[in-house]
C-alpha positions in Angstrom: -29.4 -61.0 -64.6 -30.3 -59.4 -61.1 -31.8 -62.2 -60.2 -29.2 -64.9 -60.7 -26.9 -62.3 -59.0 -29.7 -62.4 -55.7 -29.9 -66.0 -55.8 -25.5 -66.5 -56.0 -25.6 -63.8 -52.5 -28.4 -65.9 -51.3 -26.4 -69.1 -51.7 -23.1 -67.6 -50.5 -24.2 -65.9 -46.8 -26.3 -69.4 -46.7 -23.1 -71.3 -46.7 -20.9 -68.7 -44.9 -22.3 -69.1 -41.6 -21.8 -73.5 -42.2 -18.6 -73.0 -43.0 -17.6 -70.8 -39.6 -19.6 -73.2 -37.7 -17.5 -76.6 -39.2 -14.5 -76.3 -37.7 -11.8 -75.4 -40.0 -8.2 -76.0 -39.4 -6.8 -73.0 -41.3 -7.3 -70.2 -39.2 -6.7 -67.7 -42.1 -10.0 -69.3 -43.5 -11.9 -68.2 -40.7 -14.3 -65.3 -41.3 -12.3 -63.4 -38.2 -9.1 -64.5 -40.0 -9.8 -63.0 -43.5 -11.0 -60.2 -41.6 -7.9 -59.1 -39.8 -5.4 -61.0 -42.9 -7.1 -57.9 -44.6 -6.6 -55.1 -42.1 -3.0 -55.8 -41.5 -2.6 -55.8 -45.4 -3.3 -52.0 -45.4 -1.8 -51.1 -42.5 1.3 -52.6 -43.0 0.9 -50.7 -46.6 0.0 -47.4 -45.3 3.3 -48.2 -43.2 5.8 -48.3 -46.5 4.7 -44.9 -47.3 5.8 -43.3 -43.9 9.0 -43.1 -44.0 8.9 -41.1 -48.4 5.5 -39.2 -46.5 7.5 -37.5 -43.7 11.1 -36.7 -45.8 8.2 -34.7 -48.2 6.4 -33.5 -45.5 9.8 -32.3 -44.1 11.5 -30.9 -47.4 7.8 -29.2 -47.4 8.0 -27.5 -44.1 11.6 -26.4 -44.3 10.9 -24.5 -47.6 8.0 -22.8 -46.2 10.1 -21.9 -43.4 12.2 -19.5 -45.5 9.0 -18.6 -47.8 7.8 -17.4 -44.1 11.2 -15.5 -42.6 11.2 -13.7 -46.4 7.4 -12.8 -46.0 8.0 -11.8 -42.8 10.9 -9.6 -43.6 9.3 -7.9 -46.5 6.5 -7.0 -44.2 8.6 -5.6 -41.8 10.8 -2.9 -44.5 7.7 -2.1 -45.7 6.4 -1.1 -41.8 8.9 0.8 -41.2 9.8 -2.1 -38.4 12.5 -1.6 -35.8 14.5 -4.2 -33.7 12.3 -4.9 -30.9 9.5 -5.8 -34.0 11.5 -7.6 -35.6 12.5 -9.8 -32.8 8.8 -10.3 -32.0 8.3 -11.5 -35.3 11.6 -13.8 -34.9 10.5 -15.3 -31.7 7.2 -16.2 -32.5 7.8 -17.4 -36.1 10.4 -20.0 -33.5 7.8 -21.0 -31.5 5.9 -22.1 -34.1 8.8 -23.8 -36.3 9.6 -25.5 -33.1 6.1 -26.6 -32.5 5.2 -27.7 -35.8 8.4 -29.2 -36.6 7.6 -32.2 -33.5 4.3 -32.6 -34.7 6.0 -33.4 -38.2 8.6 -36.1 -36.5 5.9 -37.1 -34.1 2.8 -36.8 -35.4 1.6 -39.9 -36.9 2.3 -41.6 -33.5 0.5 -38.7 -31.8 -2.3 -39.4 -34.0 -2.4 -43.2 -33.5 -2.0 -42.7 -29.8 -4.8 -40.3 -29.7 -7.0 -42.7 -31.8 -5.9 -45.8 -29.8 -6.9 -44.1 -26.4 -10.1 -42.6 -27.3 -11.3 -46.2 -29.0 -9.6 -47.7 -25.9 -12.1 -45.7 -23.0 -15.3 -47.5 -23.8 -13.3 -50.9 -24.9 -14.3 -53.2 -21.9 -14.3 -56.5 -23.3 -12.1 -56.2 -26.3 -14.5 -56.2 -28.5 -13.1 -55.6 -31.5 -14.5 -55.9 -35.5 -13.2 -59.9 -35.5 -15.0 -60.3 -32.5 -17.6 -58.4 -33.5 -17.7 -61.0 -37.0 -17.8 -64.0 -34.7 -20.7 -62.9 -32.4 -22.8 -62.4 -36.0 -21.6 -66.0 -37.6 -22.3 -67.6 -34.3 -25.7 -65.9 -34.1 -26.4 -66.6 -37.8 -25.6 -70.2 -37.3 -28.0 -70.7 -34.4 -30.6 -69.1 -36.3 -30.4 -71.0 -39.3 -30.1 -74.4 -36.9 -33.3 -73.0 -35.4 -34.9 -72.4 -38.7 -34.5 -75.8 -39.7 -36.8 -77.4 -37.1 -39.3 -74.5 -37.8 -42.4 -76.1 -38.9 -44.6 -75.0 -41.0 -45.1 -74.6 -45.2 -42.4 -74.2 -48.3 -43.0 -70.7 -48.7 -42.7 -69.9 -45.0 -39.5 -71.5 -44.5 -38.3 -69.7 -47.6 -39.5 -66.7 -45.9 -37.5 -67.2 -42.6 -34.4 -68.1 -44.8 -34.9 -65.0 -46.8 -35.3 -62.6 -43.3 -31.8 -64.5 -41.8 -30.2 -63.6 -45.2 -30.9 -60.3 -44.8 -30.1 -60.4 -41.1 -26.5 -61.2 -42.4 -26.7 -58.6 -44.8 -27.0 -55.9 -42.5 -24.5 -56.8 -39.7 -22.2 -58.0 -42.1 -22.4 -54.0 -43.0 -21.8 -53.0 -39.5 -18.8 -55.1 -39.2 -17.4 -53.6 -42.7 -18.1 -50.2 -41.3 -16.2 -50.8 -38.5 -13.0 -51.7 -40.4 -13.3 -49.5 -42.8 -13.5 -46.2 -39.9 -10.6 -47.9 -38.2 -8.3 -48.2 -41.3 -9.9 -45.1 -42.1 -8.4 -43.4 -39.1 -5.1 -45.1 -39.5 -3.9 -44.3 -43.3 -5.2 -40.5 -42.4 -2.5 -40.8 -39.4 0.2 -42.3 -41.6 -0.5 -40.3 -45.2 -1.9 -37.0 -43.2 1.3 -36.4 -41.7 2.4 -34.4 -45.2 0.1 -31.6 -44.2 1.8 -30.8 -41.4 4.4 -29.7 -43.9 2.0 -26.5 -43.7 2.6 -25.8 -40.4 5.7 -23.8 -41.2 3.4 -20.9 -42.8 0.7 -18.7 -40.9 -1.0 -18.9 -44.3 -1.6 -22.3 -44.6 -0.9 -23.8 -40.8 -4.6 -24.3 -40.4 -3.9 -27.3 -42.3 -1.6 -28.5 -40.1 -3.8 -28.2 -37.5 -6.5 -29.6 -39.3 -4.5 -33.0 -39.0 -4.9 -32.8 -35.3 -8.7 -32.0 -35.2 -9.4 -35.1 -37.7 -7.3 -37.4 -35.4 -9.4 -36.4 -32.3 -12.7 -36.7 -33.8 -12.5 -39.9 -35.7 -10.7 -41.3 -32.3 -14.4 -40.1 -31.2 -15.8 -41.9 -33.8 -14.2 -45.0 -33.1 -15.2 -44.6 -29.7 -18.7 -44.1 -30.6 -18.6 -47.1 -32.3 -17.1 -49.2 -30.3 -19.6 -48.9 -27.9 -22.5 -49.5 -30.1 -20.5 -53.0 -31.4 -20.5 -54.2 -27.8 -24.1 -53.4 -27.1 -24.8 -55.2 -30.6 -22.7 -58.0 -29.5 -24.4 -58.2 -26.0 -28.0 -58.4 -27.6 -26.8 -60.5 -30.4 -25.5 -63.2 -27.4 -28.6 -62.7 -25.5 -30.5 -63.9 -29.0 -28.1 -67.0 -29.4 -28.7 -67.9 -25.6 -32.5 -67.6 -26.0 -32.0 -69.9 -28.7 -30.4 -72.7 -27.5 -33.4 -73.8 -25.4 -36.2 -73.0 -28.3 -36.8 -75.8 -30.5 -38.0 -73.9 -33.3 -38.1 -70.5 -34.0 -40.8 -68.3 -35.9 -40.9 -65.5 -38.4 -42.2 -63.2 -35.4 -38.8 -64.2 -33.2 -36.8 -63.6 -36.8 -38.8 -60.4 -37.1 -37.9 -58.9 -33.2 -34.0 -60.4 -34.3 -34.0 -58.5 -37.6 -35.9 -55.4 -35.9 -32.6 -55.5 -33.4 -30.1 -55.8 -36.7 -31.9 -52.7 -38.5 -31.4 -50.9 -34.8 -27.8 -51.3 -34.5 -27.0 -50.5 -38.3 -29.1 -47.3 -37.7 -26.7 -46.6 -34.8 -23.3 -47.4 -36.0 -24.6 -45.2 -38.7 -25.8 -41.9 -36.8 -24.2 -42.3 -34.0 -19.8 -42.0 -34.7 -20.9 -39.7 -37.0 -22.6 -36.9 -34.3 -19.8 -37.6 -32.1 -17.2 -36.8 -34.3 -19.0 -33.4 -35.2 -17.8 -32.2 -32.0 -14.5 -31.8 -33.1 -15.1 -31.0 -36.7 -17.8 -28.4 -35.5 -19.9 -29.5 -39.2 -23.2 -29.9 -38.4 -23.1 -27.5 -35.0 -26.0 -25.0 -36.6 -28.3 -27.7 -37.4 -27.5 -29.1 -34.1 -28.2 -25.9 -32.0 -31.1 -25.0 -34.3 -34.8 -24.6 -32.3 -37.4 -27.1 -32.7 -40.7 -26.8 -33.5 -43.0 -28.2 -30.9 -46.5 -28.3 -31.1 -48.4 -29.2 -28.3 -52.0 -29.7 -27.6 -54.3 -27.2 -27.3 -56.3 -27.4 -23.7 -59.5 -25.5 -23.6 -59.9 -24.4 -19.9 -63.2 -22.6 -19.8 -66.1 -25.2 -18.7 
């Protein structure tokens, strides 16, 4: 069973590649098309729930509000508070009502601006994860054309068809994580906004605040990897250049091209992730923990 499910993947990322390359006429059949057709789906359905998100998130915060001036009153009888107390409490509990109430009206576009710039620093040539989807079908294509005019035995051309399947396989994973950090980020901007409903309560406004801290660190993340797509895109151009003037190409050139894929799904891996820990502070200890370095031991005496 396994097996006929290896050999219909096989068959599919085969044909994938011959269908970007033939020139359709539909651009919503392109694999760039599909790609985005996708993205805007769930964005545009993370968008209907704003509007019943926020009047929650609102009905939320206002209640807490009073929870909070009753709390704060009860404190105060019991303290034996006078007026100048009081009004300490009063002005501060403001503030923060008046603070957290704009990051409730405000804050999914705060988040989505904050996301959008961060991802928008190390964006120089718009390389985005359509982009990104038609640098790997382009590359994938010329490989496969140069594979073709390989010569050599059966089983070695099955071999070099079975290294540019997995060659798909693994950027076709970068690509997905790429989406999926980016819609990831958005929804969290549009659905997150109900924590913010906390903000109204000293108890339970680090919530609120954590809806800031996740927007800046996956706008990191984003960041991160939006870099590492447009060095992968770079080398993966490079490749498809080198290949237009080889006639043929060998399993040690599909080896160094499938060594470069494994690279750059290590880093879109490792990489957003570590970044992002700079907000989130998770991983600091580990981070900041002393290594163990052995070195050589040098016996001076002659």
């Amino acid at each position: 069973m396994y097996a006929k499910w290896a050999l219909v993947l096989a068959l599919c990322t085969l044909c994938v590649p011959a269908l970007a390359a033939s020139g359709l006429t539909d651009s919503s059949l392109q694999p760039s098309g599909v790609l985005n057709r996708m993205a805007n789906a769930f964005t545009l359905r993370a968008d209907r729930y704003a509007t019943p998100i926020k009047d929650a998130a609102r009905s939320l915060f206002w209640s807490l509000t009073g929870f909070a001036l009753f709390v704060n009153g009860v404190k105060l009888i019991f303290k034996d508070g006078d007026i100048q107390s009081f009004a300490g409490v009063m002005v501060r509990m403001i503030l923060f009502v008046g603070i957290f109430s704009y990051l409730l009206e405000k804050g999914s576009y705060i988040g989505i601006t904050i996301i959008d710039s961060l991802s928008g620093l190390t964006s120089e040539r718009n390389m985005g994860p359509s982009e990104l989807l038609d640098v790997v079908f382009n590359s994938s294509q010329r490989l496969r054309q140069a594979a073709e005019n390989a010569s050599g035995s059966i089983p070695s051309k099955i071999g070099i068809y079975l290294m540019l399947i997995v060659f798909d396989l693994i950027l076709f994973h970068v690509v997905v994580r790429y989406v999926s950090l980016y819609l990831n980020a958005y929804v969290m901007c549009v659905c997150g906004v109900f924590v913010l409903g906390f903000g109204a309560f000293s108890y339970t406004r680090d919530l609120a605040v954590n809806y800031m801290r996740l927007s800046l660190s996956l706008g990191l993340q984003l960041m991160a990897m939006t870099i590492v797509c447009q060095v992968g895109a770079g080398v993966l151009e490079d490749i498809g250049l080198g290949l237009i003037h080889a006639d043929s190409v060998t399993m040690q050139d599909l080896g160094v091209v499938l060594f470069s894929a494994l690279f750059l799904h290590a880093l879109s891996g490792i990489l957003p992730h570590t970044v992002g820990q700079l907000v989130t502070g998770a991983g600091v200890q580990a981070a900041s923990s002393p290594l163990t370095v052995r070195l050589p031991r040098i016996n001076l005496r002659k």
